[in-house]
C-alpha positions in Angstrom: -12.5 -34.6 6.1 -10.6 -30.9 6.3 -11.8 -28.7 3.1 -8.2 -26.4 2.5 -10.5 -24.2 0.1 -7.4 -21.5 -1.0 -6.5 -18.4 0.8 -7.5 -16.5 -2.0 -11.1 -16.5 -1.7 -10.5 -14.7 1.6 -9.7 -12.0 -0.3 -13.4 -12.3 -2.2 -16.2 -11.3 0.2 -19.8 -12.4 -0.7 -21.9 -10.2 -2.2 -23.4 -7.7 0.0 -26.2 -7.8 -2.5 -26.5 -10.8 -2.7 -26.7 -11.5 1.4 -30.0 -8.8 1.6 -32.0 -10.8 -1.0 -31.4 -13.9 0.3 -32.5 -13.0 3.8 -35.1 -11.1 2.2 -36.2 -14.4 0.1 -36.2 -16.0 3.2 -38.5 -13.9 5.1 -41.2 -14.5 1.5 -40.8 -18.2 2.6 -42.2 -17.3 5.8 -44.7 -15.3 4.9 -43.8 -12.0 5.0 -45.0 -9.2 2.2 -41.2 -8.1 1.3 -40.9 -5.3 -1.2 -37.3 -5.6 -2.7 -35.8 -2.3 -3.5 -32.1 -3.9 -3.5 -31.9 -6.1 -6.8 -30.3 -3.8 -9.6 -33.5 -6.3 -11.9 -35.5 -4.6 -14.0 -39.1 -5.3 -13.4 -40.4 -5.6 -17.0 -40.8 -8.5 -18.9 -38.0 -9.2 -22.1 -39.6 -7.0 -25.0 -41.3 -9.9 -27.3 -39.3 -9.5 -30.0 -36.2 -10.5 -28.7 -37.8 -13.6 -26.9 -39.1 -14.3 -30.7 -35.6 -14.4 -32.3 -34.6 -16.9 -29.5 -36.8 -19.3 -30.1 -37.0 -19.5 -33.9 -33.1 -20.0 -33.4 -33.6 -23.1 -31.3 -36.3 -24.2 -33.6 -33.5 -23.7 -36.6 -31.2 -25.5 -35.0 -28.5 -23.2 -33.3 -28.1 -24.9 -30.6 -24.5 -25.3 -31.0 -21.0 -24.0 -29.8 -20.2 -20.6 -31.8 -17.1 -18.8 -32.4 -15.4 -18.1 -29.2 -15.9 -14.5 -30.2 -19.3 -15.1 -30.5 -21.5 -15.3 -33.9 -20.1 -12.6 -36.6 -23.6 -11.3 -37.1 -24.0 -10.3 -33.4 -20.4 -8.6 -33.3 -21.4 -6.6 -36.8 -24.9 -5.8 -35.0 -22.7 -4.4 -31.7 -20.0 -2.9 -34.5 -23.3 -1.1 -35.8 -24.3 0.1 -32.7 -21.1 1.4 -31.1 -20.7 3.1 -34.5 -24.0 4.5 -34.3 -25.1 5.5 -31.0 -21.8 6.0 -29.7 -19.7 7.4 -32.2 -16.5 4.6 -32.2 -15.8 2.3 -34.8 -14.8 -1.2 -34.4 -14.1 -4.1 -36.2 -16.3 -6.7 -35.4 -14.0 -9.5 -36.7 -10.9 -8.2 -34.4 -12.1 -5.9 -31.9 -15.3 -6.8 -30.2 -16.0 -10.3 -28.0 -19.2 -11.3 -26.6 -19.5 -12.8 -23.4 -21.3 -14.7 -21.1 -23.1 -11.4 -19.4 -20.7 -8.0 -18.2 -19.4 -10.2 -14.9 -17.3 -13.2 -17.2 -16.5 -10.0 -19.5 -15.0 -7.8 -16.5 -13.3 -10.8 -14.7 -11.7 -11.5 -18.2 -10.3 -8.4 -19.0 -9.4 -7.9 -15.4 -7.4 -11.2 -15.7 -5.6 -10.2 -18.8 -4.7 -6.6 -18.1 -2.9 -6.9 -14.6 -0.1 -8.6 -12.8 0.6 -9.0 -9.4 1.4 -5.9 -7.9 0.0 -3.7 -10.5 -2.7 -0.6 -9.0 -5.6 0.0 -10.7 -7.7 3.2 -10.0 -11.3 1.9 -9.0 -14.2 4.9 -7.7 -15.9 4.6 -4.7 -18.6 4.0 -4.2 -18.9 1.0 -6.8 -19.8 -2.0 -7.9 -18.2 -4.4 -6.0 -16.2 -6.3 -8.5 -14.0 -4.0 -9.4 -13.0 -3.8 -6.1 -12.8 -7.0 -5.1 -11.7 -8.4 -8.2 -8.3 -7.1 -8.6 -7.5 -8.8 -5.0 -8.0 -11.3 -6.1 -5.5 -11.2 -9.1 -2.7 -10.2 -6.8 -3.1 -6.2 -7.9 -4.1 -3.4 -5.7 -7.4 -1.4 -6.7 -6.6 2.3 -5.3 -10.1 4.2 -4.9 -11.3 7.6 -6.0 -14.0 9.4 -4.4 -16.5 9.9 -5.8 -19.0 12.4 -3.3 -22.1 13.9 -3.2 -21.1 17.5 -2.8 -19.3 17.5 -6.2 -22.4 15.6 -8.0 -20.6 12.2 -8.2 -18.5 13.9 -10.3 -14.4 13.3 -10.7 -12.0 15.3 -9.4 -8.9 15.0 -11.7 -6.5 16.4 -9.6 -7.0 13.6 -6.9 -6.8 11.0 -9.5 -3.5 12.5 -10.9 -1.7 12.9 -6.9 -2.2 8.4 -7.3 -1.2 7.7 -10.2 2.1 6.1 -9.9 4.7 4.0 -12.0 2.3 1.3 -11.2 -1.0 2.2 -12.3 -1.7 0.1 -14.7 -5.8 1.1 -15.6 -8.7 3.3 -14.2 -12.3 2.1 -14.2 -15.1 4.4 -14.6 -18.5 3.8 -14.7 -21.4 6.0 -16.1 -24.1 6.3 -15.3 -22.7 4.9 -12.2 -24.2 1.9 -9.7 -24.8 2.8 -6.8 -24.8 6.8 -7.5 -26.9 7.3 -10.5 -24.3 10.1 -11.4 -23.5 10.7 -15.3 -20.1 11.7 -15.7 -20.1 15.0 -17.8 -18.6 15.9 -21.1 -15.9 18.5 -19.5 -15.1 15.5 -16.9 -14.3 12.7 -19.8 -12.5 15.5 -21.7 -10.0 16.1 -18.9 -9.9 12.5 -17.9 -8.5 11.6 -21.4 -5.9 14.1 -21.4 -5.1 12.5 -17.8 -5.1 9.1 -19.8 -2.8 10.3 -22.8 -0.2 11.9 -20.4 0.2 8.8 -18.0 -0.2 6.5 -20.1 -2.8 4.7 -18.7 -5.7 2.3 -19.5 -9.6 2.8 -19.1 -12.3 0.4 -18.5 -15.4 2.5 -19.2 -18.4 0.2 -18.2 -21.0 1.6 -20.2 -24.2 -0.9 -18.7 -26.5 1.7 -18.2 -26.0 3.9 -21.0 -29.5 4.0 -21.8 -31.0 4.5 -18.9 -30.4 8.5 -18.5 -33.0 10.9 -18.1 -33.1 14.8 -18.0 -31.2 15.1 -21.4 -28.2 14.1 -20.0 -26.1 13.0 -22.5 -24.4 9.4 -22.6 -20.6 9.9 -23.8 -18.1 7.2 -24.2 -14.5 7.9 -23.8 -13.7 5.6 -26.8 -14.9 8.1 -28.6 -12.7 11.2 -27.9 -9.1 11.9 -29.2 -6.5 9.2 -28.5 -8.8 7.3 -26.7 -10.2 4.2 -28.7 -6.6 2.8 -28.5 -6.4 3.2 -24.8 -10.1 2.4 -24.1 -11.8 -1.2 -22.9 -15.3 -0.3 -23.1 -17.9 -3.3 -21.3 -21.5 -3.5 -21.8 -24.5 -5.9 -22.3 -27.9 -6.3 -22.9 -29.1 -7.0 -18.9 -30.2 -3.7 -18.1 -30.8 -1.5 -21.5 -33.7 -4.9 -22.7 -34.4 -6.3 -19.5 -32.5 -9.4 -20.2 -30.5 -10.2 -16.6 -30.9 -13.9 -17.2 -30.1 -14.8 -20.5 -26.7 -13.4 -19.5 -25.2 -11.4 -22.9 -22.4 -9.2 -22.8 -19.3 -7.7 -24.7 -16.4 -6.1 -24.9 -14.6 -3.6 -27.3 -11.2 -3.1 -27.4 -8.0 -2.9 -29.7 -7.1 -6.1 -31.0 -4.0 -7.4 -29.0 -6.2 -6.9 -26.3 -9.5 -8.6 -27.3 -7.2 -11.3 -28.4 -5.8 -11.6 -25.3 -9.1 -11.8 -23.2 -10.4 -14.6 -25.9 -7.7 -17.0 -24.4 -9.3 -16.2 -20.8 -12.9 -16.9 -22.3 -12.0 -20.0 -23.8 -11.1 -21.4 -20.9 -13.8 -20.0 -18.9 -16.9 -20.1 -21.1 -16.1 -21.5 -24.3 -18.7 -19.1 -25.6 -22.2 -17.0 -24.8 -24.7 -19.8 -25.8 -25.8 -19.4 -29.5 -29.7 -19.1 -29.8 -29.5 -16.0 -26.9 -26.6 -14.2 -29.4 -29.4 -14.4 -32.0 -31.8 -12.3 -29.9 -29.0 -9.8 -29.2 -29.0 -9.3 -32.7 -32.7 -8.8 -32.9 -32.7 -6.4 -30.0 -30.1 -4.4 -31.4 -31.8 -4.3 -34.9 -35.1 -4.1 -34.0 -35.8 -2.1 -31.4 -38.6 0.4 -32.0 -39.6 2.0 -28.7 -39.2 -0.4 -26.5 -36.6 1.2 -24.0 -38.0 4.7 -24.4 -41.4 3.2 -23.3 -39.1 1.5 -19.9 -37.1 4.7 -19.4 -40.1 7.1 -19.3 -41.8 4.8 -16.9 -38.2 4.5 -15.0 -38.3 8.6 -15.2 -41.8 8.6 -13.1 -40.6 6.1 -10.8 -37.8 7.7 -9.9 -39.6 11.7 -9.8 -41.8 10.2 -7.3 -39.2 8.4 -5.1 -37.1 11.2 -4.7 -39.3 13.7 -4.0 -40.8 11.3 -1.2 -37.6 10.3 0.1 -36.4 13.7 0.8 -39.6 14.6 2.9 -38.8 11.8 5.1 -36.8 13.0 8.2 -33.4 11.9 8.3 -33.6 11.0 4.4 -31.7 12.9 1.5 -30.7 12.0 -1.8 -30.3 13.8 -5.3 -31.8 13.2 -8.5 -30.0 10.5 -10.5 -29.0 11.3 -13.8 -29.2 7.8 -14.8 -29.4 4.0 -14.0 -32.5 2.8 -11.7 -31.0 3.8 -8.4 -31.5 6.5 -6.0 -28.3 6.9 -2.9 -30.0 8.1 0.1 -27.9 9.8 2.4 -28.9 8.3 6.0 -25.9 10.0 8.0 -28.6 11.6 10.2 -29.4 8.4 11.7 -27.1 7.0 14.8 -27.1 3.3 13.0 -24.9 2.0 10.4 -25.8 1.8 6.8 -26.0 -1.8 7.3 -28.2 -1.8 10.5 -30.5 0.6 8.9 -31.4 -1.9 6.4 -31.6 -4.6 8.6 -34.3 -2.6 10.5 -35.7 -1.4 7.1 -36.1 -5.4 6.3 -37.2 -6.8 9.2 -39.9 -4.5 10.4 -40.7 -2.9 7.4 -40.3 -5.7 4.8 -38.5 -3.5 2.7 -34.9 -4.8 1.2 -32.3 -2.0 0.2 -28.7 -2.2 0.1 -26.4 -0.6 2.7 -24.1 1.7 1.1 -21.0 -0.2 2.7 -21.2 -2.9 0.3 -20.0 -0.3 -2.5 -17.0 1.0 -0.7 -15.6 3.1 2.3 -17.3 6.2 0.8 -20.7 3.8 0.8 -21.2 4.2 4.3 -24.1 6.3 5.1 -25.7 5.8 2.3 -28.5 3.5 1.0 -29.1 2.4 -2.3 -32.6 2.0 -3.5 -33.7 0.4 -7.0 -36.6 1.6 -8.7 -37.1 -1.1 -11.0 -39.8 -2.6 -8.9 -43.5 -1.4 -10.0 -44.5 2.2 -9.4 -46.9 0.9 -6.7 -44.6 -1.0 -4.9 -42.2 1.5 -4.7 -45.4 3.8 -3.1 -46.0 0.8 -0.5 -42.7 0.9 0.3 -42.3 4.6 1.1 -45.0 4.7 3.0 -43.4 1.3 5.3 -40.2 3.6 5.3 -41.7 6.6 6.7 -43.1 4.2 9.5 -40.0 3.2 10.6 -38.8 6.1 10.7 -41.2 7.2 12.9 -40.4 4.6 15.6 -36.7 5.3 14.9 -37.5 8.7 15.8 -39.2 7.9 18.4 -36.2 5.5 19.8 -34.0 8.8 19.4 -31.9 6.9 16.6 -31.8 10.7 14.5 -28.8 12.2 15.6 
């Protein structure tokens, strides 16, 4: 029988992610040692007090479908939070949704904010998604760069020379996957004047908000003049608490627009399941120092990565501001981003991302998690600086 799967999903590559960890996985079924750099995973277990509130909620019975929106306690506990730590202020009966992780919540508002033909500004190097995920709705994602040499900062005046009649929305992300860069104050500023005179949209995915070091400073552009109205901010609880697989997310927006991407969630999810909304609302109220306790041990991972990295010939990357990533530049090397880590996997058993997979601007680049255990992150510089040794040695350093 002939399979006539639709054309569309030509358009929707697999994850490049995705494809290193299961060739990795299947090198730990043979045997091999594989230290996995590429899954953006924290390594720590769910603080206890979270996986607490989940299961006295099964044992009480909440095993059943919630609102759509998700439970009103959870959306007051994010209303609380965004109000707090991030200094917008929602209402949690009309403006906030929670979702089945950030994915169903950027495919939703994705869905329900373009048409067919509509452009959408989208940086590069990032997550996939966002660039693959407008494709597929029939719009066009135009990129931004976003380069090293400025600090993985914007610059507005490339932004403004794309904007056209049919720019529709502009995704940012900060602190960014795969850069680590923080956007800065001034940057956001500028941006929302950009926003207010055009018009335009923003989807500010906010996922690894706190994860920032250095005393950088975690803005949201909700939060600054004429913005909260123009503003669909995205986050969740995977990579703040170390909850990837209980899959909780949200979105804040006004309330045509929340409204809007409820119709797209019913259909897709019905809702986020009901005893793992209760443990949102005990790791947003209950948090003592949990994260600072991850970030500071994040921090030391990452000090010591980076200053190995960049004593490895051929290697060099900056200091991220935030997230669990470092972005080697490999340009040095006469290989492809994507052979490197091939090489880097199978003779060093050491899985990173090639910087491809996160856009044009990606190549060159590899992207390196730290959220792996401070000694496996030193077993796996020191398999890194053998292979470059025998890359040397093969003449692969241009």
């Amino acid at each position: 029988m002939e399979y006539k799967i639709s054309r569309k999903l030509d358009l929707l590559p697999p994850s490049g992610i995705r494809k290193i960890n299961e060739k990795a996985l299947q090198l730990e079924r043979e045997g091999k040692n594989i230290i996995h750099l590429e899954i953006g995973r924290p390594d720590f277990d769910t603080p206890e007090y979270i996986k607490k509130a989940c299961i006295k909620s099964i044992e009480e019975g909440n095993v059943f479908y919630t609102s759509n929106f998700g439970t009103l306690e959870l959306r007051r506990a994010i209303a609380e939070k965004l109000e707090k730590q991030n200094h917008i202020k929602y209402d949690p009966q009309e403006e906030i949704l929670v979702s089945v992780g950030l994915s169903e919540a950027v495919y939703d508002v994705l869905s329900v904010l373009l048409e067919e033909g509509d452009e959408i500004l989208v940086p590069d190097p990032v997550w996939m998604n966002y660039l693959n995920l407008p494709k597929l709705l029939g719009a066009v994602p135009v990129t931004y760069q976003l380069l090293e040499e400025n600090d993985y900062q914007l610059d507005l005046d490339e932004i403004e020379k794309k904007i056209t009649d049919k720019t529709k929305a502009m995704v940012i992300v900060s602190p960014n996957n795969p850069t680590g860069g923080v956007l800065k104050k001034q940057t956001l500023e500028q941006l929302a004047g950009l926003a207010v005179k055009h018009d335009m949209m923003m989807i500010s995915d906010e996922v690894y908000e706190r994860i920032i070091f250095d005393g950088e400073t975690h803005l949201s552009i909700a939060s600054m003049e004429g913005m909260k109205d123009r503003t669909v901010t995205l986050n969740g609880f995977s990579k703040a608490y170390s909850m990837t697989g209980w899959r909780l997310g949200y979105v804040a927006a006004p309330a045509p627009i929340i409204a809007a991407v409820n119709k797209m969630h019913q259909h897709l999810t019905t809702c986020a399941s009901s005893f793992v909304q209760a443990a949102g609302v005990a790791a947003l109220r209950e948090e003592k120092d949990e994260l600072q306790l991850m970030v500071a041990e994040y921090k030391r991972r990452r000090d010591y990565l980076v200053s190995e990295l960049n004593q490895i010939p051929g290697f060099r990357c900056r200091m991220p501001g935030g997230s669990f990533y470092v972005y080697v530049n490999v340009k040095a090397f006469s290989m492809s981003s994507a052979e490197l880590c091939e090489y880097f996997l199978m003779e060093g058993h050491v899985a990173a991302v090639p910087g491809s997979v996160f856009g044009e601007n990606g190549e060159g680049y590899l992207r390196l998690s730290f959220a792996n255990s401070y000694e496996n992150i030193a077993e796996a510089v020191e398999r890194l600086k053998k292979c470059v040794a025998e890359l040397i040695k093969a003449g692969k350093i241009k």
